[in-house]
PDB file of N, CA, C and O in Angstrom:
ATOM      1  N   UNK A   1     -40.953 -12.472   2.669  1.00  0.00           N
ATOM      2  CA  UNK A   1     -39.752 -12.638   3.478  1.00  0.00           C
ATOM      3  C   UNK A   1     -38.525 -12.400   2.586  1.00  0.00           C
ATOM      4  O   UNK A   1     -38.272 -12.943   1.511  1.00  0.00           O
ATOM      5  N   UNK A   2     -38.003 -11.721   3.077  1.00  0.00           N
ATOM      6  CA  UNK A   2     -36.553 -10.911   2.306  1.00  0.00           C
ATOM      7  C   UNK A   2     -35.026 -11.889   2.763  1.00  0.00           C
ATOM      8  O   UNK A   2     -34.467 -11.665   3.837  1.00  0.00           O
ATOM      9  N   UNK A   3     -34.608 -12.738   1.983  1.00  0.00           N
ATOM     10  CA  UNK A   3     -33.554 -13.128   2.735  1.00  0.00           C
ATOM     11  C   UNK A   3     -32.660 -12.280   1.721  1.00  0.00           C
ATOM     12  O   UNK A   3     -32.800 -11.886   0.564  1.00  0.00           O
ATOM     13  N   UNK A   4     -31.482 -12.168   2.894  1.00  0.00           N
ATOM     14  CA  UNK A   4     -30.172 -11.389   2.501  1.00  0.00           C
ATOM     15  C   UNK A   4     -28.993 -11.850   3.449  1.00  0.00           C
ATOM     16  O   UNK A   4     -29.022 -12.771   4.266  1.00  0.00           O
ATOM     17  N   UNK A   5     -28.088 -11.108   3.190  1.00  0.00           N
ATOM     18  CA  UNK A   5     -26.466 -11.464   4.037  1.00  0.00           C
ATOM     19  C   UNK A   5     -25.618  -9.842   4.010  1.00  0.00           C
ATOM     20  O   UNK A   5     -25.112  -9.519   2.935  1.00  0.00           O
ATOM     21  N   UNK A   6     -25.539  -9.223   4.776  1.00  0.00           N
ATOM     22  CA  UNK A   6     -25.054  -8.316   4.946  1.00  0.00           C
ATOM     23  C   UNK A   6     -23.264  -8.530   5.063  1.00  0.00           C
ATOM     24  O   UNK A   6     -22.852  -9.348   5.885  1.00  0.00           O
ATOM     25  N   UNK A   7     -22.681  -8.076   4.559  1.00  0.00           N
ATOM     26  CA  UNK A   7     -21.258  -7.657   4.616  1.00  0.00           C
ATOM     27  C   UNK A   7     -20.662  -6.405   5.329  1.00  0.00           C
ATOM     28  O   UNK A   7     -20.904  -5.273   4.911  1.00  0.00           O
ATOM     29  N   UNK A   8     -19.883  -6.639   6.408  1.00  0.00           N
ATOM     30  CA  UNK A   8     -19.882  -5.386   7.744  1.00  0.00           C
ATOM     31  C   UNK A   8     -18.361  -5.140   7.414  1.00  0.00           C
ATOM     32  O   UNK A   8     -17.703  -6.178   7.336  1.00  0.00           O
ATOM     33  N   UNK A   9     -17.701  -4.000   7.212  1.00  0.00           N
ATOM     34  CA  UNK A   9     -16.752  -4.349   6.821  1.00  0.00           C
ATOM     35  C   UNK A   9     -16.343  -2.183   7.934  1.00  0.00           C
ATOM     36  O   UNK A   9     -16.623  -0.984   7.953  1.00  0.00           O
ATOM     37  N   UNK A  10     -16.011  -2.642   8.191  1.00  0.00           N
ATOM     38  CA  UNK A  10     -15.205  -1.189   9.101  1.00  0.00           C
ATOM     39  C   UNK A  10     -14.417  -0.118   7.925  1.00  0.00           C
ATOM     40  O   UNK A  10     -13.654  -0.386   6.997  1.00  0.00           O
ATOM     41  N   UNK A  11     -14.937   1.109   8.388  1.00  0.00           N
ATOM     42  CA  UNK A  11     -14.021   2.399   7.712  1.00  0.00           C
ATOM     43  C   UNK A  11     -13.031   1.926   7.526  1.00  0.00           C
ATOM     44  O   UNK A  11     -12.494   1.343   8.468  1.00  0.00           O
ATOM     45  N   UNK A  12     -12.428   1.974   6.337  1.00  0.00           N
ATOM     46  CA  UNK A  12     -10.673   2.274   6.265  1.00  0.00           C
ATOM     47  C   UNK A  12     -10.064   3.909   6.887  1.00  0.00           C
ATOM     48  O   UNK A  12     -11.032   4.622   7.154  1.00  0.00           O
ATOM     49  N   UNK A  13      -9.175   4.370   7.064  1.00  0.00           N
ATOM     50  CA  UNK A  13      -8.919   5.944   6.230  1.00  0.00           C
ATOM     51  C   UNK A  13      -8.401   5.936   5.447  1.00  0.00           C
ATOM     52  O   UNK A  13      -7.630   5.041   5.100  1.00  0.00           O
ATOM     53  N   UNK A  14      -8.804   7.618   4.500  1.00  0.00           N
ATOM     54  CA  UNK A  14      -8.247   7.799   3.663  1.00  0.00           C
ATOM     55  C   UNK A  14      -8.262   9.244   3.846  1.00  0.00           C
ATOM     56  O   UNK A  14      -8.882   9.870   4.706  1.00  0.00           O
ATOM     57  N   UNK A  15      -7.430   9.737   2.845  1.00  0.00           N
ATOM     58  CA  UNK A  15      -6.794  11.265   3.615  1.00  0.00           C
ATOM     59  C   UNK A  15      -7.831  12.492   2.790  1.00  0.00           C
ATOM     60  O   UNK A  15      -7.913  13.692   3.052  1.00  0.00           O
ATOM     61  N   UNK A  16      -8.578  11.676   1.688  1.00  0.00           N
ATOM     62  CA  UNK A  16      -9.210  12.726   1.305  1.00  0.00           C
ATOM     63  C   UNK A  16     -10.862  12.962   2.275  1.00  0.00           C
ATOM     64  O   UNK A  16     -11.695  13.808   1.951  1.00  0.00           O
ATOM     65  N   UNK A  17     -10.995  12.164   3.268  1.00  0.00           N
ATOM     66  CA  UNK A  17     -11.785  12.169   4.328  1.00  0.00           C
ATOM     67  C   UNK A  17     -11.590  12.143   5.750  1.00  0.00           C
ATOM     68  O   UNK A  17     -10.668  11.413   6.113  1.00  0.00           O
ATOM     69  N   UNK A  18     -12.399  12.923   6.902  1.00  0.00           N
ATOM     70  CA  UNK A  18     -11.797  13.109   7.952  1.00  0.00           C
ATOM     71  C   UNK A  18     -13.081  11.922   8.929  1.00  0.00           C
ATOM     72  O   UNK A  18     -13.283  11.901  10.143  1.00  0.00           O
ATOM     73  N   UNK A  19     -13.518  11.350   8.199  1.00  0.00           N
ATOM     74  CA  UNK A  19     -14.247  10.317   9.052  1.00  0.00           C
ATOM     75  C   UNK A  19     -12.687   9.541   9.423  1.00  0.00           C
ATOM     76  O   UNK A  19     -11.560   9.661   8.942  1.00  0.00           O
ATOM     77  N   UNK A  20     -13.280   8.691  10.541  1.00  0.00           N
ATOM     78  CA  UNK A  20     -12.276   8.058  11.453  1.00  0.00           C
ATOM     79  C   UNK A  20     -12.549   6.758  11.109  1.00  0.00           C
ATOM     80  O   UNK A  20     -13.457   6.736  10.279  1.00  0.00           O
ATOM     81  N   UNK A  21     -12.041   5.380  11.471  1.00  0.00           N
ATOM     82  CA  UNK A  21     -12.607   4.101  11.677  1.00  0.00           C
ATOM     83  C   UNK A  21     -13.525   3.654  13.023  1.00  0.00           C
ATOM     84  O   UNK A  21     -13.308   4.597  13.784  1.00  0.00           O
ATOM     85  N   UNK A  22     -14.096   3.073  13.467  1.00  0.00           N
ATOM     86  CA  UNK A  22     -14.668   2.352  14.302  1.00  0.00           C
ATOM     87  C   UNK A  22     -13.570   1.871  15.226  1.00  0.00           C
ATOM     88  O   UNK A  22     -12.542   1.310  14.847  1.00  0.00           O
ATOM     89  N   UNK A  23     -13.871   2.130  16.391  1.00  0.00           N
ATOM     90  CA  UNK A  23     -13.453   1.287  17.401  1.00  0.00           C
ATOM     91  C   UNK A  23     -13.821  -0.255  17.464  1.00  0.00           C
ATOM     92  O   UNK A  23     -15.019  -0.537  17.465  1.00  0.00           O
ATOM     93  N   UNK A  24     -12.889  -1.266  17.515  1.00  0.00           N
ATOM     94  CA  UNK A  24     -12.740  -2.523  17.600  1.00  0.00           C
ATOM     95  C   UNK A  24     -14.567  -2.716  18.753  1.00  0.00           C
ATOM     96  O   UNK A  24     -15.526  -3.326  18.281  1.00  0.00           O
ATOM     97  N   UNK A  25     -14.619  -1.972  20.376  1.00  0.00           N
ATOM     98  CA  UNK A  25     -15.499  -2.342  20.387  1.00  0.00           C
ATOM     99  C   UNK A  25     -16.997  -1.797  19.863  1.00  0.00           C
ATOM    100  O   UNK A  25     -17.980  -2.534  19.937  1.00  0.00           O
ATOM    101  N   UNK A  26     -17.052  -0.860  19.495  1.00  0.00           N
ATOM    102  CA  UNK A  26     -18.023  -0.076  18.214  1.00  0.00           C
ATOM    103  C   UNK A  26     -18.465  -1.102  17.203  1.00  0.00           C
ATOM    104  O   UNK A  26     -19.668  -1.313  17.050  1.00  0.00           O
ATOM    105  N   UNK A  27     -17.644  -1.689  16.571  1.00  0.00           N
ATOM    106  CA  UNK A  27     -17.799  -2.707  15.507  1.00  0.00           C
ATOM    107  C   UNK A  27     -18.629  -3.708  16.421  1.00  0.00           C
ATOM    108  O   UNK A  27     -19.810  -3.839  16.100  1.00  0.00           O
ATOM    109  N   UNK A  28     -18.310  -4.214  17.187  1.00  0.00           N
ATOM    110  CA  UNK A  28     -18.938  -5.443  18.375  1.00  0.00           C
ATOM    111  C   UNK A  28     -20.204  -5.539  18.523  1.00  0.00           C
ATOM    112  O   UNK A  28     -21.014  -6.411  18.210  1.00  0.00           O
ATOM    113  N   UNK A  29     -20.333  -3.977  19.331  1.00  0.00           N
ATOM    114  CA  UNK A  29     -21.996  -3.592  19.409  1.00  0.00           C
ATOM    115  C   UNK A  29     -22.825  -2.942  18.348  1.00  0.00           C
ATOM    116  O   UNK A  29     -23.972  -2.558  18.581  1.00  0.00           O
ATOM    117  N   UNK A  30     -22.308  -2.833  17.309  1.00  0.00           N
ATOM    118  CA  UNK A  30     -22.672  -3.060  16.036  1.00  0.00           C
ATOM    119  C   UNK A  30     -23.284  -3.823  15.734  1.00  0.00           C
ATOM    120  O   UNK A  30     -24.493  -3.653  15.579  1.00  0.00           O
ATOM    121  N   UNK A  31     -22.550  -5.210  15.491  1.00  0.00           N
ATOM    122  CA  UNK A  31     -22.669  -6.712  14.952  1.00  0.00           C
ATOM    123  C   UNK A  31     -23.887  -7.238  15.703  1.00  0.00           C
ATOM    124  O   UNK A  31     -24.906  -7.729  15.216  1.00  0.00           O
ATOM    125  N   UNK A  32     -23.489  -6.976  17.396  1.00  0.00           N
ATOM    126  CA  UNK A  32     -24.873  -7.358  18.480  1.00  0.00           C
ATOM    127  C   UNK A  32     -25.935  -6.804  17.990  1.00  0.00           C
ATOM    128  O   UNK A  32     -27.001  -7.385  18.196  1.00  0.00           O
ATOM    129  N   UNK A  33     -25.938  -5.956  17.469  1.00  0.00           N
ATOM    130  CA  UNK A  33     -27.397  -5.100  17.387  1.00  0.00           C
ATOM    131  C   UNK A  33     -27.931  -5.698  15.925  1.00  0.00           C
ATOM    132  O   UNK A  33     -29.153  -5.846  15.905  1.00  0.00           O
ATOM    133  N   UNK A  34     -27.267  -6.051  14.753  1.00  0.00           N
ATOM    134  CA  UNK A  34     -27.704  -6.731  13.791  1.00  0.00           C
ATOM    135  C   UNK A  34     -28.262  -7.926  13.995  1.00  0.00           C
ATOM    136  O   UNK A  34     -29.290  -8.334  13.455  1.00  0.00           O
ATOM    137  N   UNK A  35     -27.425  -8.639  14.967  1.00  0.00           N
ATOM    138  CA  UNK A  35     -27.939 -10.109  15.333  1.00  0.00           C
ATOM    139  C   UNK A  35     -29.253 -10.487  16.391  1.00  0.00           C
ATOM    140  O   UNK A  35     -29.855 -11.560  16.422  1.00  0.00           O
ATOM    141  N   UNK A  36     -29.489  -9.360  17.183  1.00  0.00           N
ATOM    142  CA  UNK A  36     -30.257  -8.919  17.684  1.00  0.00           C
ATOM    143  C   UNK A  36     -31.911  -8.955  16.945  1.00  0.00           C
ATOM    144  O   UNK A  36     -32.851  -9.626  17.370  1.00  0.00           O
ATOM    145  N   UNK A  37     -31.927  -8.090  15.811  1.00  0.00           N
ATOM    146  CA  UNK A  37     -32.435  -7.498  14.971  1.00  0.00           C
ATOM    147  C   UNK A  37     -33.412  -8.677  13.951  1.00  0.00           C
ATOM    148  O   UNK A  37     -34.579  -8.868  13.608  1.00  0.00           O
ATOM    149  N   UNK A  38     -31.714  -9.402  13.727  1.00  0.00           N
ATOM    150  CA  UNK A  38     -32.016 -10.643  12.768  1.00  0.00           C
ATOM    151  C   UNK A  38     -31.931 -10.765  11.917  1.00  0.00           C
ATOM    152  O   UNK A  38     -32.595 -11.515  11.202  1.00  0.00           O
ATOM    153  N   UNK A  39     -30.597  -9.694  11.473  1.00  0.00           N
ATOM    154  CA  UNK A  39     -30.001  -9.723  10.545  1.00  0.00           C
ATOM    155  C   UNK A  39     -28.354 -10.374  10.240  1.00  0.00           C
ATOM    156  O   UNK A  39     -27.277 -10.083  10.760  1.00  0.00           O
ATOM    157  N   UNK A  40     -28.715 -11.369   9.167  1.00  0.00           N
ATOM    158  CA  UNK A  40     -27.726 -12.437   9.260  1.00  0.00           C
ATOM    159  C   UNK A  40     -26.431 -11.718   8.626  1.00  0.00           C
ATOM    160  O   UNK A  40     -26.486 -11.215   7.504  1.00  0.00           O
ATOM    161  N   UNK A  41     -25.104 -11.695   9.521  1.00  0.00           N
ATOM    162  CA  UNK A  41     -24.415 -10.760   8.912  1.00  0.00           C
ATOM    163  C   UNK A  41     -22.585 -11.043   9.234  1.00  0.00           C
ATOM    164  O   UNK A  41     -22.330 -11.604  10.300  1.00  0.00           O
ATOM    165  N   UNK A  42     -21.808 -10.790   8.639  1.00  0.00           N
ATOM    166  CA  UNK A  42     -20.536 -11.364   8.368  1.00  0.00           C
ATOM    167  C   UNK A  42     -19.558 -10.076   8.606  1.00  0.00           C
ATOM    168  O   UNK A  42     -19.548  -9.145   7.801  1.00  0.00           O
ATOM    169  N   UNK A  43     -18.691 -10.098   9.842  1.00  0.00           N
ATOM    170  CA  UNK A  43     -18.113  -9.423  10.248  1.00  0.00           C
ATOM    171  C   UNK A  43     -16.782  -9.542   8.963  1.00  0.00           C
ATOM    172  O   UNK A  43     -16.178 -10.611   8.875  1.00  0.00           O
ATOM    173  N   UNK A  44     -16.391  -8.286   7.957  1.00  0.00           N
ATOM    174  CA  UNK A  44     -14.875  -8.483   7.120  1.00  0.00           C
ATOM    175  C   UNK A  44     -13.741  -8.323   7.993  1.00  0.00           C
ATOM    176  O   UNK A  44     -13.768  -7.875   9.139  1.00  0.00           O
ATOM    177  N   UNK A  45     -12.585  -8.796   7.244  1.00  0.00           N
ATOM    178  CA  UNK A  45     -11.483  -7.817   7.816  1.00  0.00           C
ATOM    179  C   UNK A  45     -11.127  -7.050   7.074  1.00  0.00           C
ATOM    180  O   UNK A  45     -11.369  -7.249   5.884  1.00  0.00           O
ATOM    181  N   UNK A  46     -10.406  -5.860   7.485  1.00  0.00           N
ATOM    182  CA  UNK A  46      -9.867  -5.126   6.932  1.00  0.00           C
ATOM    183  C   UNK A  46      -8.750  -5.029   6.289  1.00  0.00           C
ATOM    184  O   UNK A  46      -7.886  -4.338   6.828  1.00  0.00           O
ATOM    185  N   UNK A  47      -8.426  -5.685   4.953  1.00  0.00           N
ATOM    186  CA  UNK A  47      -7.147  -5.712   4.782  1.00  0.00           C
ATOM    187  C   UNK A  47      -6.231  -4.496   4.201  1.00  0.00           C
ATOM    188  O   UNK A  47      -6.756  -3.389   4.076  1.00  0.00           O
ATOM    189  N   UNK A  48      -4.965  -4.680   3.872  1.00  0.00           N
ATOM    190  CA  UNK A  48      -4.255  -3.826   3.094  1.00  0.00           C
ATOM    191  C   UNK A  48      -4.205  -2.454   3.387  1.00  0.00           C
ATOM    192  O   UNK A  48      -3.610  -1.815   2.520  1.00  0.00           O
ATOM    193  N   UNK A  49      -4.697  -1.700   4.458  1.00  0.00           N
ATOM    194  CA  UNK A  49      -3.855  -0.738   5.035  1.00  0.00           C
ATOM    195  C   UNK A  49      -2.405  -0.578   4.975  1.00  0.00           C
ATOM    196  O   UNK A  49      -1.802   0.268   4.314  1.00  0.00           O
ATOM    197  N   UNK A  50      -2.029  -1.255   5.546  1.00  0.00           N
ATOM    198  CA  UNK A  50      -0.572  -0.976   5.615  1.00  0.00           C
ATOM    199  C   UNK A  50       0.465  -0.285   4.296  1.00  0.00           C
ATOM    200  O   UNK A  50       1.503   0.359   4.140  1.00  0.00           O
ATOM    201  N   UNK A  51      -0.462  -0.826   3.652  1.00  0.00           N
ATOM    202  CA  UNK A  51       0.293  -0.621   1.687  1.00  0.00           C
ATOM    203  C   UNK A  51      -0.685   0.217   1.015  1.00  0.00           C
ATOM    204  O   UNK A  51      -0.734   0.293  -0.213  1.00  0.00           O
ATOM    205  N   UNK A  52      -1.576   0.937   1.903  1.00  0.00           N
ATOM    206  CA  UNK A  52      -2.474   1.818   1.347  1.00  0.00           C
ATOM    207  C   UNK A  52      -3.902   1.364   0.126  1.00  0.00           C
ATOM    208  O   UNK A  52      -4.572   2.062  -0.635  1.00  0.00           O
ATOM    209  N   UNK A  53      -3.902  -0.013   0.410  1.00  0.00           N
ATOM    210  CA  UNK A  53      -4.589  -0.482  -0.639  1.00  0.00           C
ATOM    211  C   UNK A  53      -5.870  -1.161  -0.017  1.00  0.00           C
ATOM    212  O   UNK A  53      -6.143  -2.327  -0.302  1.00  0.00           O
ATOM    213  N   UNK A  54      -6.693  -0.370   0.885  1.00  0.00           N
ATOM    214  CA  UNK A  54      -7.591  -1.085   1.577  1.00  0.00           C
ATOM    215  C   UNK A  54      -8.521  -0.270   1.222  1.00  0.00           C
ATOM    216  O   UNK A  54      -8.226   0.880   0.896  1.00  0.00           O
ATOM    217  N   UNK A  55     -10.138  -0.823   1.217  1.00  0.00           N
ATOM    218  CA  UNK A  55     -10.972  -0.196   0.391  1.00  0.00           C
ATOM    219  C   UNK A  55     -11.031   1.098   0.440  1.00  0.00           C
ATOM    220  O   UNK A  55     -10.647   1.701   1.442  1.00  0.00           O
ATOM    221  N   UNK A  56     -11.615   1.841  -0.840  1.00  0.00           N
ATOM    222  CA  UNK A  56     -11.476   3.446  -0.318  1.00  0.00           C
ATOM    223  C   UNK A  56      -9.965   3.880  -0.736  1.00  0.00           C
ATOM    224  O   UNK A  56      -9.818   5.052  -1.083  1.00  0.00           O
ATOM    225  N   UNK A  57      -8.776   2.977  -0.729  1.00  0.00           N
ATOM    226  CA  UNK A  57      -7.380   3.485  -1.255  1.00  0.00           C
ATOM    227  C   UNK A  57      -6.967   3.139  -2.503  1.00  0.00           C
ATOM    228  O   UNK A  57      -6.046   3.739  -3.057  1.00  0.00           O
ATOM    229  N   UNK A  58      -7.647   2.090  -3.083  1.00  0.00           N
ATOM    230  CA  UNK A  58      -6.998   1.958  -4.072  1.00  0.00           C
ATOM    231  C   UNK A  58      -7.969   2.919  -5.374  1.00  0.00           C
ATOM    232  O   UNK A  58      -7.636   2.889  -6.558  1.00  0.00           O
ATOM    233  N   UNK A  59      -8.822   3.486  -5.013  1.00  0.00           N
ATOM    234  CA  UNK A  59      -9.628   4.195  -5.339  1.00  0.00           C
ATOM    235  C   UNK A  59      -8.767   5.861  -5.778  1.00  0.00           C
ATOM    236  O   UNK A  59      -9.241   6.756  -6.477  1.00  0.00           O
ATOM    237  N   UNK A  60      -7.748   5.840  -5.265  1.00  0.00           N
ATOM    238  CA  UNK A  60      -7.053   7.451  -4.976  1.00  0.00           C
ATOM    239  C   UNK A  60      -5.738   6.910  -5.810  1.00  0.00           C
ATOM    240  O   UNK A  60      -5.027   7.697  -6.434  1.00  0.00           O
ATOM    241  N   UNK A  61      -5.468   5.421  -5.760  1.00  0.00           N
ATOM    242  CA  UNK A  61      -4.300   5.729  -6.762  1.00  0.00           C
ATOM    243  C   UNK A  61      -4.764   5.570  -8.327  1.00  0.00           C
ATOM    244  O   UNK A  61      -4.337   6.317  -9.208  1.00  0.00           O
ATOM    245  N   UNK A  62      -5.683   4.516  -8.561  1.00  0.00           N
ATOM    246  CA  UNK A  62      -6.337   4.461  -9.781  1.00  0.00           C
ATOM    247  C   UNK A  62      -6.529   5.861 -10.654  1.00  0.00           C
ATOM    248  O   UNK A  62      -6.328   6.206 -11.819  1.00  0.00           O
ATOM    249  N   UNK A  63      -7.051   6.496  -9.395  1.00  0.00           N
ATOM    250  CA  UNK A  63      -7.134   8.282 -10.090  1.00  0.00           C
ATOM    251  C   UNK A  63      -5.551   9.042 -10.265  1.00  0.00           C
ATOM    252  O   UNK A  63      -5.537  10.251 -10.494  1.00  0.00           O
ATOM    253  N   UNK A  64      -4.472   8.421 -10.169  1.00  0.00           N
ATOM    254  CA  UNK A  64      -3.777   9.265  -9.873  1.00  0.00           C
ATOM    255  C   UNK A  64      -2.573  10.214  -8.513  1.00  0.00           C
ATOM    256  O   UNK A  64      -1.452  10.715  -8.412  1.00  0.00           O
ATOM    257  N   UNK A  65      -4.119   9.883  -7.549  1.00  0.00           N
ATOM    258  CA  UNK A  65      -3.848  11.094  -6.458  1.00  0.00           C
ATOM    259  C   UNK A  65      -2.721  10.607  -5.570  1.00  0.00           C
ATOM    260  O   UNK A  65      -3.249   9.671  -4.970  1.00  0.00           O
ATOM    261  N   UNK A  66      -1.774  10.681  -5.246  1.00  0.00           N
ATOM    262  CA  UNK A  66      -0.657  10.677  -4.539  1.00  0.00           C
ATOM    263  C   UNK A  66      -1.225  10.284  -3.197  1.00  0.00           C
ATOM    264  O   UNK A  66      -2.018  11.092  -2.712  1.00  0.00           O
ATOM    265  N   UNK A  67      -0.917   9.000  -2.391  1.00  0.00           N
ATOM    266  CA  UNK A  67      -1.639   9.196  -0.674  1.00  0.00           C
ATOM    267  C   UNK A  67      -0.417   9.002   0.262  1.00  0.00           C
ATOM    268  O   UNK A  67       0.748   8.727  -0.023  1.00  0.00           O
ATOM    269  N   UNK A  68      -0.870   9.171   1.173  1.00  0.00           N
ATOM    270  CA  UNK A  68       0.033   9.118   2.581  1.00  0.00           C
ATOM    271  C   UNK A  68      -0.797   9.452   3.871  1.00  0.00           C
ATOM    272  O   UNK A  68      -1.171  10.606   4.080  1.00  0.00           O
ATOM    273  N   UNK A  69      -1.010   8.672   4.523  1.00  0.00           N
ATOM    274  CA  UNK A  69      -1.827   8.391   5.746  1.00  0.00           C
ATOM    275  C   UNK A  69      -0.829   8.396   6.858  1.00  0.00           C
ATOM    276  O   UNK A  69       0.133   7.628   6.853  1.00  0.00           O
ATOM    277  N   UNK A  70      -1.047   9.231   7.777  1.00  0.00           N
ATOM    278  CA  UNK A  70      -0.454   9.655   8.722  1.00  0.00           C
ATOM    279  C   UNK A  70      -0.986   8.774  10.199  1.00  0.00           C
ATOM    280  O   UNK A  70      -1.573   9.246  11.173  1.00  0.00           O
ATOM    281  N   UNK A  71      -0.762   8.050  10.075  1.00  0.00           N
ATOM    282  CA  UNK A  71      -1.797   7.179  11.398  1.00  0.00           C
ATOM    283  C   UNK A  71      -2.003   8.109  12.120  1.00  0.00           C
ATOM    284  O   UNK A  71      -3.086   8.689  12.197  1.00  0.00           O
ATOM    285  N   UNK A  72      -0.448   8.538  13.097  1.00  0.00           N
ATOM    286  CA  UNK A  72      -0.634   8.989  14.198  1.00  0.00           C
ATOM    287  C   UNK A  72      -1.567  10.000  14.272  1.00  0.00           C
ATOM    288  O   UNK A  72      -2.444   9.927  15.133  1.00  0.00           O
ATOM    289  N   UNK A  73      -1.517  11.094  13.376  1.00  0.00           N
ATOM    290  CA  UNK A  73      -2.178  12.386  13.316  1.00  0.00           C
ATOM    291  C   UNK A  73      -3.992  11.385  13.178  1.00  0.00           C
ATOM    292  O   UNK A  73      -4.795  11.532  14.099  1.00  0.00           O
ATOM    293  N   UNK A  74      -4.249  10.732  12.306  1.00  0.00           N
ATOM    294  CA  UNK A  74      -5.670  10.251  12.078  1.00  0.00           C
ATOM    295  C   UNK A  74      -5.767   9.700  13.931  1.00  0.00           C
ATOM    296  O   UNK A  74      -6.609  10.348  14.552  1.00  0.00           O
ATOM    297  N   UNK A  75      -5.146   8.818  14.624  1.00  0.00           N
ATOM    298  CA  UNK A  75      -5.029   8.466  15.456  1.00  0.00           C
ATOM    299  C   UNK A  75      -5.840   9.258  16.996  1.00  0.00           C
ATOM    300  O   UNK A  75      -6.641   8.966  17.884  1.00  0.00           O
ATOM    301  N   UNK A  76      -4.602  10.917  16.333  1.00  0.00           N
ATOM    302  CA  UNK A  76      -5.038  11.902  17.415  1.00  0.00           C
ATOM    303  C   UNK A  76      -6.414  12.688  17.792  1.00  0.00           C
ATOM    304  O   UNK A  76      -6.789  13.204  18.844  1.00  0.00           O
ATOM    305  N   UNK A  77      -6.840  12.603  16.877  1.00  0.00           N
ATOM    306  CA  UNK A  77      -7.621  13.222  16.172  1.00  0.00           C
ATOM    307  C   UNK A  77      -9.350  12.624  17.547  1.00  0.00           C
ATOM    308  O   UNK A  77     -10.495  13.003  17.300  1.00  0.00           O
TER     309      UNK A  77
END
């Protein structure tokens, strides 16, 4: 018997990728289907967007790379 704890933590964006985030209810039936399953598991939040420093971003300044996230355009998409 394998015990574990999964950490669920939703896409950020970031501009050097054109994956999108999860829809609020995407994430939901997500979580249902883990718990379902029986897998014990901890919905994150997502922090630090706003200041570009949410996982996956602070990754692009460490290197250097200049960012700017365009919501709307990621938004449209």
């Amino acid at each position: 018997d394998l015990r574990a704890h999964v950490n669920v933590i939703a896409l950020n964006p970031t501009p050097l990728s054109s994956d999108l985030p999860p829809s609020a209810d995407r994430v939901a039936v997500f979580m249902d289907e883990l718990r379902i399953e029986g897998v014990n598991a901890t919905l994150r939040d997502t922090r630090g967007q706003e200041i570009d420093a949410a996982c996956g971003q602070l990754r692009l300044h460490s290197e250097g790379t200049p960012i700017h996230i365009d919501r709307a355009a990621l938004e449209a998409r």
